[in-house]
C-alpha positions in Angstrom: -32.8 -5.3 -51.0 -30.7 -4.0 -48.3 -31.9 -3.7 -44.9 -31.1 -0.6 -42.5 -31.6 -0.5 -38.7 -32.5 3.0 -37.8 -30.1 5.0 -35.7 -31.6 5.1 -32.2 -31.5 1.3 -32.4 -27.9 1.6 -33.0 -27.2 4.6 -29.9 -29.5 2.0 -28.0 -27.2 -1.1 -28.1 -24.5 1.1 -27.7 -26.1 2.6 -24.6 -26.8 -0.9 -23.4 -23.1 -2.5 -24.4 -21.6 0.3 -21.9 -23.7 -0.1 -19.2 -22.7 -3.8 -19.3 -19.3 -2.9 -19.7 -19.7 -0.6 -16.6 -21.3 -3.5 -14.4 -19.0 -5.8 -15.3 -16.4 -3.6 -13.8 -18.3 -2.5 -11.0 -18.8 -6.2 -10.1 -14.7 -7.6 -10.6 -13.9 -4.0 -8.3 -16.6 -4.9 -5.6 -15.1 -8.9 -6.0 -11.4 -7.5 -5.3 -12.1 -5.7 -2.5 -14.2 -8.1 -0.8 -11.8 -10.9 -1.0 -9.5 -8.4 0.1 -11.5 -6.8 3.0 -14.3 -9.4 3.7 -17.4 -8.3 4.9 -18.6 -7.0 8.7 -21.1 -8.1 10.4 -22.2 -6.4 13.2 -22.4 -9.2 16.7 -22.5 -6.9 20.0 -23.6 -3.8 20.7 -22.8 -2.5 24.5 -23.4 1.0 26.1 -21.5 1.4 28.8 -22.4 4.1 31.2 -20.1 4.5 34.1 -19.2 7.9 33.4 -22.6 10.6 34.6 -23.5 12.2 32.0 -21.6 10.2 29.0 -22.8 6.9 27.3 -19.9 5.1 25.8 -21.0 2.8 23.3 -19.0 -0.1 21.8 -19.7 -2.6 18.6 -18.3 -5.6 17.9 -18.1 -6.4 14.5 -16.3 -9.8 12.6 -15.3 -9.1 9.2 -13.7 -11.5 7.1 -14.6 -14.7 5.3 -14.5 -17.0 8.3 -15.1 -13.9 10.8 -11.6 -14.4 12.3 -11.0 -10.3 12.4 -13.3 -8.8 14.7 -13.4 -4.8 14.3 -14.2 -2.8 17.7 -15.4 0.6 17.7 -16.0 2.5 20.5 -18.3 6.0 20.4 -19.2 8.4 22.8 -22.5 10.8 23.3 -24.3 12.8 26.0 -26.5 10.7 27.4 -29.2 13.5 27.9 -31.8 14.7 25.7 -34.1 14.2 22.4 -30.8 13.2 20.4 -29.8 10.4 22.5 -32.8 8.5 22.4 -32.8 8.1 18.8 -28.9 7.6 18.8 -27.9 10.8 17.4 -25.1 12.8 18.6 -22.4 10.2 18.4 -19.1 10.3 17.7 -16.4 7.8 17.2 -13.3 7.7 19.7 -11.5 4.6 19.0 -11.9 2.2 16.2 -9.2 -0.9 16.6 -9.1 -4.7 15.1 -8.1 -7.7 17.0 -8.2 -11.7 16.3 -9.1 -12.2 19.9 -11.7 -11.0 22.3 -11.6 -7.1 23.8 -12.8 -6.3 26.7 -13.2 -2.6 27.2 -13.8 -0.4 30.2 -14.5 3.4 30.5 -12.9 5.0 34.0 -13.4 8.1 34.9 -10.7 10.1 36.4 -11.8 13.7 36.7 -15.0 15.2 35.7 -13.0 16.3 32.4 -11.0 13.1 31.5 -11.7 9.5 30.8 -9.2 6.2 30.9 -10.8 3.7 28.0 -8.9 0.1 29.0 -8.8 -2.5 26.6 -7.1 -5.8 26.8 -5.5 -6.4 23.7 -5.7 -5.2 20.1 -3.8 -6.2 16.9 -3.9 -2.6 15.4 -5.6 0.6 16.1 -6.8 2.8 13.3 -7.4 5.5 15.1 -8.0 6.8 18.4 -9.3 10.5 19.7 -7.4 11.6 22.5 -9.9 14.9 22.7 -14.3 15.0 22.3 -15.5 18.8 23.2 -14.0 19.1 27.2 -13.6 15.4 27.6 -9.9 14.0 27.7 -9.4 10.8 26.8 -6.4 8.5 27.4 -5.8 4.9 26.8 -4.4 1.6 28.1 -4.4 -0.6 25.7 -3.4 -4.3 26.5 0.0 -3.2 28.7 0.7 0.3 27.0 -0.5 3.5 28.1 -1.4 6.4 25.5 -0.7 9.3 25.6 1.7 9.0 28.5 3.5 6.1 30.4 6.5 4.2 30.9 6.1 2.3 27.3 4.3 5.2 25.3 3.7 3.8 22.0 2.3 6.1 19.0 -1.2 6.2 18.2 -2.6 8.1 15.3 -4.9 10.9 17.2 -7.0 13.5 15.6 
């Protein structure tokens, strides 16, 4: 007497054999990049509004296994209207990392342009030198950007 197991069975386990597979890929890829990255988790929040009509907003985040890298990002909104309230509008300017504390402050110069200082970073990813009319330059722990005596390049876009 020979026993059969009827097909679907068989497209069943095979079903449930790849999704395995697919998991247990999913989970060594999501391993790699977290001992790689480390995670973020999110400590200060601070709106800073010392420009009228602007709120400047900036988060402090430590990522990493022992929270050694802290993340900054700073993002800027109207600070009128329905959207603000409910924290819509926003857009990133500056997004940097550092292994020590950042203090940042938002100037303004002109009614069009803003000076964001910051003490000290270990690298910038990126930093908008333009949002709508608004200028926006940057002195950033002893170097000026876009302009000054020891210019140093910062990715803008």
């Amino acid at each position: 007497m020979s026993f059969s197991v009827p097909r679907w069975i068989k497209i069943l386990a095979w079903l449930f054999l790849s999704a395995l597979v697919l998991a247990f890929l999913l989970l060594i890829h999501l391993v790699t990049s977290f001992v790689d990255n480390g995670f973020c988790v999110l400590v200060e929040k601070r709106t800073i509004s010392s420009v009228p009509g602007l709120e400047f907003t900036v988060e402090d985040s430590q990522c990493g296994f022992t929270g050694a890298v802290e993340a900054w990002n700073i993002s800027v909104a109207r600070s009128s209207g329905l959207p603000s309230w409910f924290g819509w509008g926003r857009t990133d300017i500056f997004r940097a990392r550092s292994e020590t504390d950042m203090t940042a402050v938002v100037t303004a110069i002109d009614p069009h342009t803003v000076r964001v200082s910051i003490n000290r970073v270990s690298a910038v990813d990126f930093a908008k030198g333009r949002w709508e009319d608004l200028t926006i330059l940057y002195d950033i722990g002893g170097f000026r950007y876009p302009s000054g005596p020891q210019s140093q390049p910062l990715s803008t876009y």
